[in-house]
ROSE-4610 file (N, C-alpha, C; in Angstrom, 1 decimal, always signed):
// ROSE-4610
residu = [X/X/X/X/X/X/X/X/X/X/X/X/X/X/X/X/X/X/X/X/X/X/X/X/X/X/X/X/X/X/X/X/X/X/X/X/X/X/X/X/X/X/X/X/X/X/X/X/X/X/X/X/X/X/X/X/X/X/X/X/X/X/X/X/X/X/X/X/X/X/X/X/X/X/X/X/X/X/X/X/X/X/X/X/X/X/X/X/X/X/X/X/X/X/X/X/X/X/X/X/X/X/X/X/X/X/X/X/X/X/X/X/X/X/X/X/X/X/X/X/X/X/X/X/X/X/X/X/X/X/X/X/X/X/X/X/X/X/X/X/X/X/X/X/X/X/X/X/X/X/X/X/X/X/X/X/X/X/X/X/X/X/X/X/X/X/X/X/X/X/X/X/X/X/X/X/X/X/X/X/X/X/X/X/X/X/X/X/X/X/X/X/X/X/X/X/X/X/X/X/X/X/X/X/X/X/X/X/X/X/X/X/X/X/X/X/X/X/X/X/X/X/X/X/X/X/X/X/X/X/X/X/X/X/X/X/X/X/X/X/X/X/X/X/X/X/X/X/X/X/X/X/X/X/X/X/X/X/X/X/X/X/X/X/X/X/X/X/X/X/X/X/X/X/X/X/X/X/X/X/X/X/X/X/X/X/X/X/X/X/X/X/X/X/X/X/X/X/X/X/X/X/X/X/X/X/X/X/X/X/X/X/X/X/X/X/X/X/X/X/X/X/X/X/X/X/X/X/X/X/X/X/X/X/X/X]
num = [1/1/1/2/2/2/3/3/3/4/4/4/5/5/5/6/6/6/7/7/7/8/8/8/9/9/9/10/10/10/11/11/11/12/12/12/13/13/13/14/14/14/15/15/15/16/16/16/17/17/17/18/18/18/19/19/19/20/20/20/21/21/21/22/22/22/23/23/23/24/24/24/25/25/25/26/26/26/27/27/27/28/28/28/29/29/29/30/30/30/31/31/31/32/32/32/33/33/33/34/34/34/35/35/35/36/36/36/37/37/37/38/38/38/39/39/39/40/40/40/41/41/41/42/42/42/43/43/43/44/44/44/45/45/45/46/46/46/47/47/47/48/48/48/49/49/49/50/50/50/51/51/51/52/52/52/53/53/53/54/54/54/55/55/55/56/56/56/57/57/57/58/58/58/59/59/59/60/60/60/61/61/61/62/62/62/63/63/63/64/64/64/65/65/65/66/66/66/67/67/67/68/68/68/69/69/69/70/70/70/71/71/71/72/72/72/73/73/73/74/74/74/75/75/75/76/76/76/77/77/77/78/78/78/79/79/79/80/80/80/81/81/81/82/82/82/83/83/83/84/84/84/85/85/85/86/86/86/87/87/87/88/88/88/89/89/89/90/90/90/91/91/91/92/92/92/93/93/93/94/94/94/95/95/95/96/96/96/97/97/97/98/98/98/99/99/99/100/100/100/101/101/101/102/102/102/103/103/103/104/104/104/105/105/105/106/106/106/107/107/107/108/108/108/109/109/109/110/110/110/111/111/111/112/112/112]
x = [-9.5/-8.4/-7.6/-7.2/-6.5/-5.1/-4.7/-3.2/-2.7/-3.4/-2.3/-2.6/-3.8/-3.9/-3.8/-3.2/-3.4/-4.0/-5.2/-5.7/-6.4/-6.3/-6.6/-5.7/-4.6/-3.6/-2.5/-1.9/-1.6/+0.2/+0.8/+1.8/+2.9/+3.8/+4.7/+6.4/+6.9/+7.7/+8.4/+9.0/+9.1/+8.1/+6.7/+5.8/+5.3/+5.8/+5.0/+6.2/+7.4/+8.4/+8.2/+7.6/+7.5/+6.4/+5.3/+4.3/+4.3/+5.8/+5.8/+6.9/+7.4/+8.2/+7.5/+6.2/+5.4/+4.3/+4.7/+3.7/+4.8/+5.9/+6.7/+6.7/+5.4/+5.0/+3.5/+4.1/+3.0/+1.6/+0.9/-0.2/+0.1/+0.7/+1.0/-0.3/-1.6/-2.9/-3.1/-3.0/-3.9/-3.2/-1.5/-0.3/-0.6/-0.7/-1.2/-0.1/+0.2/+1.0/-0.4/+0.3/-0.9/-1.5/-0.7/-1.2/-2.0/-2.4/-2.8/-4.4/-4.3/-5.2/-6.0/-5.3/-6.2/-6.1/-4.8/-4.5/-4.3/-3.2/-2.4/-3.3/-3.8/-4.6/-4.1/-3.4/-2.3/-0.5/+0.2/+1.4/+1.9/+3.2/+3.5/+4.6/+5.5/+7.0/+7.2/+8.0/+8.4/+10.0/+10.0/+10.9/+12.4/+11.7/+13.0/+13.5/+12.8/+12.7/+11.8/+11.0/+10.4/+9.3/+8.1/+7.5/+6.1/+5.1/+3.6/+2.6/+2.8/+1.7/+0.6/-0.2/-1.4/-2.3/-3.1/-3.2/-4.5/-5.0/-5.9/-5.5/-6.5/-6.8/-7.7/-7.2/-8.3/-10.3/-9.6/-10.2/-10.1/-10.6/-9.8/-9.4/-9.8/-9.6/-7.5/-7.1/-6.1/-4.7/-4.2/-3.2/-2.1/-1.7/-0.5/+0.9/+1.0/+2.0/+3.3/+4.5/+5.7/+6.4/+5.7/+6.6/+6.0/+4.7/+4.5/+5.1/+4.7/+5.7/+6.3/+7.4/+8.8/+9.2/+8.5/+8.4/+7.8/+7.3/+6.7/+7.6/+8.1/+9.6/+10.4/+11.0/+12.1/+11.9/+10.7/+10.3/+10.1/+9.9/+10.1/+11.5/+11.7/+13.3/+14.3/+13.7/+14.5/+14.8/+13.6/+13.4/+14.4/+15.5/+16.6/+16.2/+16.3/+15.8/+14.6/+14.3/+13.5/+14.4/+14.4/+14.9/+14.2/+12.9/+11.8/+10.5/+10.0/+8.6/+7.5/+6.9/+5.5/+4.0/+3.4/+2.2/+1.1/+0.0/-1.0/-2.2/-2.3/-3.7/-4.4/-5.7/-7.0/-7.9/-9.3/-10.5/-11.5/-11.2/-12.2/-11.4/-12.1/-13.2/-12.7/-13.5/-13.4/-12.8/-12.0/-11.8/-13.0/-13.1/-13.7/-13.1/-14.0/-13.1/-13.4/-14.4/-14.1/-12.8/-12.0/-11.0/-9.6/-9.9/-8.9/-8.7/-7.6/-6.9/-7.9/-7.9/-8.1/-7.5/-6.0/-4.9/-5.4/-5.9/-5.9/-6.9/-8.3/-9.3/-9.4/-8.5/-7.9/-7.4/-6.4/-5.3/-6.5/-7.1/-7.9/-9.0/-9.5/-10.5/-11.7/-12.0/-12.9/-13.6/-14.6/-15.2/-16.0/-15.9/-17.3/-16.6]
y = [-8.4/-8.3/-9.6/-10.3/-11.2/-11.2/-12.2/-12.4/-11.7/-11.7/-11.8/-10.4/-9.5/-8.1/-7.4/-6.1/-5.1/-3.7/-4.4/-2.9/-2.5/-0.8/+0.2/+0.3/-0.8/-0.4/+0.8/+1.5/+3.0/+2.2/+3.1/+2.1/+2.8/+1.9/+1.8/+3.1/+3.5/+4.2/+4.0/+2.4/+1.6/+1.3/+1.3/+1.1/+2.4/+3.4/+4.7/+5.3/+4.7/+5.1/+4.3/+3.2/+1.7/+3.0/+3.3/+4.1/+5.1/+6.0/+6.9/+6.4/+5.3/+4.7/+4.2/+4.0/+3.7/+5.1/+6.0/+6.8/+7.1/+6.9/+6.9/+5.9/+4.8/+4.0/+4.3/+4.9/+5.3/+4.2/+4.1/+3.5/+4.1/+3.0/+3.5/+4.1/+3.4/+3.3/+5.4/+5.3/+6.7/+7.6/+7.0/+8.5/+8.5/+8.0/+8.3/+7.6/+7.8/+6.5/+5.9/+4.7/+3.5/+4.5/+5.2/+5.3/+6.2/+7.5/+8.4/+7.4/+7.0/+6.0/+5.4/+4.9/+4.1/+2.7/+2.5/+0.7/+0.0/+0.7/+0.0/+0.3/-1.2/-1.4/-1.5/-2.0/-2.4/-2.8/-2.2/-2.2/-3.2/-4.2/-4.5/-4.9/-4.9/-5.1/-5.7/-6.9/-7.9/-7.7/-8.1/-8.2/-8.5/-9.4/-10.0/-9.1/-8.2/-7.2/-7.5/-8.5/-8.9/-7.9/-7.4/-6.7/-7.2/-7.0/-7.3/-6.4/-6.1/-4.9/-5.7/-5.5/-6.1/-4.6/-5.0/-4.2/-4.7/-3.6/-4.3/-3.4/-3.7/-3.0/-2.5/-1.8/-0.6/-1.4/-2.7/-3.8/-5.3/-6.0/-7.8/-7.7/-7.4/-7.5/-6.7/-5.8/-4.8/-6.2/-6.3/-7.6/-6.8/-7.2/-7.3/-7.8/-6.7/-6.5/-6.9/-7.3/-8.1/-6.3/-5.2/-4.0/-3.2/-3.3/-3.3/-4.0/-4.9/-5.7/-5.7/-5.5/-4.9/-3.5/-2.8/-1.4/-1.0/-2.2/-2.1/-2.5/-4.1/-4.3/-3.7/-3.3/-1.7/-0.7/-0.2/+0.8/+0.4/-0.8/-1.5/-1.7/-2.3/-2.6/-1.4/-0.5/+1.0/+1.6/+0.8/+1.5/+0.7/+1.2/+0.8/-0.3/-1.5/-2.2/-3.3/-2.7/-4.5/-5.0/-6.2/-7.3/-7.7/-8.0/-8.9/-8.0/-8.5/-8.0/-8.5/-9.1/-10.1/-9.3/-9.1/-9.1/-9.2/-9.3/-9.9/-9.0/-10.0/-8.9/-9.6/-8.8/-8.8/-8.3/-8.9/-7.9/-7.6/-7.6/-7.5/-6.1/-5.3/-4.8/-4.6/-4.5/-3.5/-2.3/-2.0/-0.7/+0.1/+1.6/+2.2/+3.9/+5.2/+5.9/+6.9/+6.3/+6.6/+7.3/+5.7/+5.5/+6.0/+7.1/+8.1/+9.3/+9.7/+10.8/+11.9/+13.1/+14.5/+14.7/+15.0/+14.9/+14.0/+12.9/+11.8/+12.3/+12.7/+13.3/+14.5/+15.1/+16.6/+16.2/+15.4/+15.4/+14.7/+13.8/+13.3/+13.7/+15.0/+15.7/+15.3/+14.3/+14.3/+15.0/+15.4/+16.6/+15.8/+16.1/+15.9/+15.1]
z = [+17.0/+16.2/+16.0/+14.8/+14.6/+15.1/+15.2/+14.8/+13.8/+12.6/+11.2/+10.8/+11.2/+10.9/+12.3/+12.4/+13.3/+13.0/+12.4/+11.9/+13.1/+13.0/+13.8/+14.4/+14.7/+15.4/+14.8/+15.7/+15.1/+14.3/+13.5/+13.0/+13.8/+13.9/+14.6/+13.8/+14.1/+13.3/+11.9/+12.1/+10.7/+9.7/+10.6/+9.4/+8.8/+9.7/+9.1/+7.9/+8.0/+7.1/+5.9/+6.0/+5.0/+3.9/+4.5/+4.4/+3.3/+3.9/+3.2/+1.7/+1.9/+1.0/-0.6/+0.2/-0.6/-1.3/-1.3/-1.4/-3.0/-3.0/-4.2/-5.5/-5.0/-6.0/-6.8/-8.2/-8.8/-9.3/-9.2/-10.1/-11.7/-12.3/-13.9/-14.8/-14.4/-14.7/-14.4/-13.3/-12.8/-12.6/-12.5/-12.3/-11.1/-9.8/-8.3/-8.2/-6.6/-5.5/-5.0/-4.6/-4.0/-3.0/-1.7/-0.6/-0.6/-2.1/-2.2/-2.5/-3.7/-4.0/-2.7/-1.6/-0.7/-1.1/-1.5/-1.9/-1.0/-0.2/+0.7/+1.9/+2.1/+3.6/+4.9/+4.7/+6.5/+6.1/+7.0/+6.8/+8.0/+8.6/+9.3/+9.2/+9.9/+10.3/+11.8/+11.3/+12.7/+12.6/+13.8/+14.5/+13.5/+12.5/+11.8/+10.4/+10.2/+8.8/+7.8/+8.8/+7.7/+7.6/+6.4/+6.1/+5.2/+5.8/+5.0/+5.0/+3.5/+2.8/+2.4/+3.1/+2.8/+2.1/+0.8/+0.0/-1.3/-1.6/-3.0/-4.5/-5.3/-6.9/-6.9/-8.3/-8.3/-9.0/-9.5/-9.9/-9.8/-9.8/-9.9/-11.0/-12.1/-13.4/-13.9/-12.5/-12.8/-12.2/-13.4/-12.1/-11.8/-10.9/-10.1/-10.7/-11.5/-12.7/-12.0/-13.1/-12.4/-12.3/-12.8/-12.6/-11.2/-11.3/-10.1/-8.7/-8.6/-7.3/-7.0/-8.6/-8.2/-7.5/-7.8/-7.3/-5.9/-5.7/-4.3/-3.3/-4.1/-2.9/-3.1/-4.2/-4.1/-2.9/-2.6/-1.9/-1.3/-0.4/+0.6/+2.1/+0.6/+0.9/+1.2/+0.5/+0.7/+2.4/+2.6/+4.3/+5.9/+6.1/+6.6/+7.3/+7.8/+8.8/+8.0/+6.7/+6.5/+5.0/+5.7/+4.6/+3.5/+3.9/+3.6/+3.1/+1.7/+1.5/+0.8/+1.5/+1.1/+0.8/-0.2/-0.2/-0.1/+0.7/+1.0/+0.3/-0.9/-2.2/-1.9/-1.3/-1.0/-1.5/-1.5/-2.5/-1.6/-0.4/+1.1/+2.1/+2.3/+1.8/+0.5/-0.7/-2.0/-2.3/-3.3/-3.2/-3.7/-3.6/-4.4/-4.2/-4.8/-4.9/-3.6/-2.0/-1.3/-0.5/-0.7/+0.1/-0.5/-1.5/-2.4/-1.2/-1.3/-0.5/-1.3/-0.6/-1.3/-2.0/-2.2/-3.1/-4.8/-3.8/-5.4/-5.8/-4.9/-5.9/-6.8/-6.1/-7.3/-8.0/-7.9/-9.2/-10.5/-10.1/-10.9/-11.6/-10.8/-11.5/-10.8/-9.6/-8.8/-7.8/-7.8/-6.9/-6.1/-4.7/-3.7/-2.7]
């Protein structure tokens, strides 16, 4: 495990609230929230409020819209205790429509 990710690590109470903060940010594209999707890869919060959503697209080609971002640190920021919200967009691993919630595969009309 690196320094800069704690994945597998379980999240901590602020990040599980960051979490659900984010579940109120739709994908304008699909009508989903990120978390349902399977966007948001790792969450973390230090010490100082600060906060890092490390996260992908549903493609490289989908950008990281200035209404998006915004919506992300809105709902970020919403969560009592962080000041701070930085980004970290990655295309490792890939998304695909594995890593869709059950929820997002219904709503979408995906079976299996």
């Amino acid at each position: 495990m690196s320094a800069d990710q704690n994945e597998g690590a379980p999240f901590s109470p602020i990040e599980n609230k960051v979490m659900a903060a984010l579940e109120n940010v739709i994908d304008p594209e699909l009508g989903i929230d990120l978390v349902n999707l399977g966007l948001i890869y790792d969450v973390q919060v230090y010490e100082e409020g600060e906060c890092l959503i490390t996260m992908t697209l549903t493609t490289m080609g989908c950008p990281l819209g200035d209404l998006l971002n915004s919506k992300i640190n809105k709902a970020v920021k919403s969560v009592d205790g962080i000041t701070e919200c930085d980004i970290n967009l990655v295309w490792e691993p890939a998304w695909d429509m594995s890593k869709m919630s059950r929820f997002a595969k219904i709503a979408l009309g995906i079976h299996g």
